[in-house]
N, C-alpha and C positions, 0 to 999 in steps of 0.2 A: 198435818196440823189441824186441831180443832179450834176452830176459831169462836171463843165461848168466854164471856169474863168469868175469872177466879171465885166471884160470889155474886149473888143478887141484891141488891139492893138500891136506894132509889138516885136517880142521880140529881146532879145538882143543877142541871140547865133549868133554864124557868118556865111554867108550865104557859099551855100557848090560853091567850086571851079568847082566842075564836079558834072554832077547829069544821069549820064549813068543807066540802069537797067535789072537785068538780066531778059533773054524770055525765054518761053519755048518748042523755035525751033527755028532752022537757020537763019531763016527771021529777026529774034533780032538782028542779028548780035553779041550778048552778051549771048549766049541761054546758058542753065543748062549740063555741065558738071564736074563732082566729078573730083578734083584736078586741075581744070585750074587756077581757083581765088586763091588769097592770100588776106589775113586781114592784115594792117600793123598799131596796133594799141602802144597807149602808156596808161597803165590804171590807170595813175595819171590825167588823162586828161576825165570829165565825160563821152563824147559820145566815149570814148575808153573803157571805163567800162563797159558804156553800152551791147557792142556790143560783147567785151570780155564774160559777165555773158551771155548773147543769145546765144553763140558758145559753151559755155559747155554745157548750159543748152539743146540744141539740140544735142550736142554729135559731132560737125564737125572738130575734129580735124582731122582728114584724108581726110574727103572732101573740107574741106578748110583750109588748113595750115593758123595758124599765127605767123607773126612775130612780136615782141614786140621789144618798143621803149624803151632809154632814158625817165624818167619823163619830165626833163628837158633838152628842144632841143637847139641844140650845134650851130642853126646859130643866129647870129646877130635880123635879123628879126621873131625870134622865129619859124623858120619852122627846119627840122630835115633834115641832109646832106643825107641823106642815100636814104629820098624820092624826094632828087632833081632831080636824073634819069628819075625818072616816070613823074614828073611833068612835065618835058623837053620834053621828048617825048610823049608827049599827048596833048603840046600845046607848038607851038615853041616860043621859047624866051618867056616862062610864069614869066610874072615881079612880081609875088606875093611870099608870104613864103610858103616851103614847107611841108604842115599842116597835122596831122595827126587826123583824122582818116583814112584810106586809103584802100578801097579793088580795090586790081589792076589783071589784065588779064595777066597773066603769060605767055598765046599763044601771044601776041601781045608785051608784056613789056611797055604796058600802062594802063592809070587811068578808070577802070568804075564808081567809085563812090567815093564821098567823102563826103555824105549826109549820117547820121548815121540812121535816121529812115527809108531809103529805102534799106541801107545797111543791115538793121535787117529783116524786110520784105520779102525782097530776098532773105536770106538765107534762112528764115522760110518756105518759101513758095517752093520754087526749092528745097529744100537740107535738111527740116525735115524728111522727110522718117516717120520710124513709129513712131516718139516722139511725144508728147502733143504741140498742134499748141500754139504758143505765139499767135498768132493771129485767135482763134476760129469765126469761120463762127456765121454773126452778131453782132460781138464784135468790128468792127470797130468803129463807132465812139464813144462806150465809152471812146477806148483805144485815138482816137485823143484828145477828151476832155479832157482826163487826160495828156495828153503829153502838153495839153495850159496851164493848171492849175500849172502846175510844173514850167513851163516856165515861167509864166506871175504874177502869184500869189504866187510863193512860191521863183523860183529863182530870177527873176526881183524884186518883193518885197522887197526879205531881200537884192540885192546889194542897192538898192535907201535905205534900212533902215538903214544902211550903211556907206552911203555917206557921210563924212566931208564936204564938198561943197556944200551940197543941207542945204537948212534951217531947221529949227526944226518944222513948222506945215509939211513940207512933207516928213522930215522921219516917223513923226508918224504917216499919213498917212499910209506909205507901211508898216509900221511894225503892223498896225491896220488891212491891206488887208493879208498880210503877218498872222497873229492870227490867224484871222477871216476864213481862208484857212486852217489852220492845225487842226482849232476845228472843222471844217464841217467833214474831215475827220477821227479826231479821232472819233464823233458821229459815223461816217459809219461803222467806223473798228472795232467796239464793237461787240462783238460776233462771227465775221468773220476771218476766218485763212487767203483769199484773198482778191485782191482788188474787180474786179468783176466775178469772176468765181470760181466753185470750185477745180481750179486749178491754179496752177502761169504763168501767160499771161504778153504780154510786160506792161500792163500797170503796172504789181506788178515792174518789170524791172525799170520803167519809174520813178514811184517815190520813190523806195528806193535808186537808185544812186542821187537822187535830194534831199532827205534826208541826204544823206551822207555825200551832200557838202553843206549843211544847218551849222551841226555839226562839220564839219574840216575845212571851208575854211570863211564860211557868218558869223558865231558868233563871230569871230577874231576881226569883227567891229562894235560889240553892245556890249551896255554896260551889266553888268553882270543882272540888272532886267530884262531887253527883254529876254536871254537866260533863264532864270529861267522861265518864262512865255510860252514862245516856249517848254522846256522840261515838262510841264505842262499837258504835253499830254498823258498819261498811254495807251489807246491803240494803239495809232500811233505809239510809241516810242517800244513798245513792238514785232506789228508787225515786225518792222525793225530789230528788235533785233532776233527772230525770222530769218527771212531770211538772216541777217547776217552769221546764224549757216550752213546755207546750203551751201555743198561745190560749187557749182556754184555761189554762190555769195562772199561769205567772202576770199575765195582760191585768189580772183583776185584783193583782199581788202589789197591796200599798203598803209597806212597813212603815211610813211613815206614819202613815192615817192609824196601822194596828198600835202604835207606840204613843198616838196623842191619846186612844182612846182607852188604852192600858192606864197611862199615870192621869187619867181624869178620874177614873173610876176606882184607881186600888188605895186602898189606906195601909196597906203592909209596907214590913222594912226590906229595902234592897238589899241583896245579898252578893255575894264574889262572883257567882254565876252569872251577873248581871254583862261582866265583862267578859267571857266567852261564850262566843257565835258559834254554833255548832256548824252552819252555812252560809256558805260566802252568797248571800244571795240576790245581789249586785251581779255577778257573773251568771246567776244562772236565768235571771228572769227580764221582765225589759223593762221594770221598775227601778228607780233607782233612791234605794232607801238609806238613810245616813248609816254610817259603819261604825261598831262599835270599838275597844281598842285593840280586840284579838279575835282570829278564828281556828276553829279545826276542825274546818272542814275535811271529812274525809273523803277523799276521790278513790 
């Protein structure tokens, strides 16, 4: 399998406010010291999950404390009062919301980063110590590939397949690139415990939280055949299901919190998919998130 999206173009996650990066010496200005950083994540929010599942799965609760947010942020323009501080002072009079994901410099009481994949990166890389690299030597651009794929073909996909607004030839479009995406990779995932390593790398990271919000957030606005068709997948769905059980992943899995922060945020109409669950995920994780009134999970 190549793991490559179908086209190029830009995606729709939101560009980062700060894009700082930790070094590794003085001359960074940001360089690698165990307990300067903080992570100020919210992990109903996916590149808070993301980044969340990377910090256990590394072990950095002592080298990088985190602190967790409200799902749903308490200001007007959807940013969270608690990170206005940091925003403030890291850029004067910053007229934007104040957004989470957030790892900030504790020596200084400002923002280095608010880009989730260099936020991941640099933890791995400065602050894994002797755990299993997310990011194994060579393994870069599978892993970017699979970060387009999620993004462009699987989450971009299913919003436009979605869409009440857009016409009927181009939702069926995305929801055909959108298929066509989850069968390439159920085909890969046959056989295979990961995505591409024999061990769990950001890219396993990358698309089981972009699976997650496939299943709690994007099916809410297809109708119930699309979703039947999307859960159609036996080793994709299994994979996920699978690392759902691992405590770095499922421990940080709040459906509840994804579901307040889903209907604060969407103005679109609910659609039949709303009521099929692709997975029971109550059984697979140690969250315990309300159940909707059907599933098919496929085991």
């Amino acid at each position: 399998m190549t793991v490559a999206p179908s086209a190029a173009h830009p995606s729709t996650r939101t560009a980062p406010a700060f894009r700082g990066r930790i070094g590794s010496d003085a001359r960074s200005g940001h360089y690698a010291v165990p307990r300067r950083y903080r992570l100020h994540l919210s992990t109903a929010c996916p590149d808070g999950l993301r980044i969340a599942v990377a910090h256990s799965l590394l072990e950095l609760g002592d080298t990088c404390p985190a602190s967790f947010l409200p799902a749903v942020p308490d200001c007007p323009d959807s940013g969270h009062s608690a990170l206005r501080p940091l925003y403030e002072a890291s850029a004067h009079r910053y007229p934007g919301p104040a957004l989470a994901p957030v790892l900030s410099d504790d020596w200084s009481g400002r923002i280095v980063s608010t880009h989730a994949p260099d936020i991941m990166r640099d933890l791995d890389r400065h602050f894994g110590g002797c755990r299993a690299s997310l990011y194994p030597c060579g393994a870069e651009s599978e892993i970017d590939a699979v970060e387009r794929m999620c993004a462009q073909d699987i989450e971009e996909a299913a919003q436009n397949a979605g869409t009440a607004g857009a016409g009927q030839a181009e939702r069926e479009a995305a929801l055909e690139t959108l298929l066509r995406s989850l069968g390439a990779l159920d085909r890969w995932l046959t056989g295979r415990t990961y995505m591409i390593r024999d061990q769990i790398t950001a890219a396993d990271v990358e698309l089981w939280v972009t699976l997650v919000q496939l299943d709690t957030v994007h099916r809410h606005h297809l109708d119930a055949a699309a979703v039947e068709r999307i859960a159609a997948h036996p080793a994709l769905w299994g994979y996920t299901r699978r690392l759902a059980a691992h405590p770095a992943f499922g421990a940080h899995l709040d459906l509840n919190a994804i579901s307040r922060r889903h209907h604060a945020r969407c103005r679109g109409l609910e659609a039949a998919g709303a009521a099929v669950q692709i997975l029971d995920w109550v059984a697979h994780t140690t969250r315990t998130p309300a159940e909707p009134s059907r599933s098919v999970d496929r085991r």
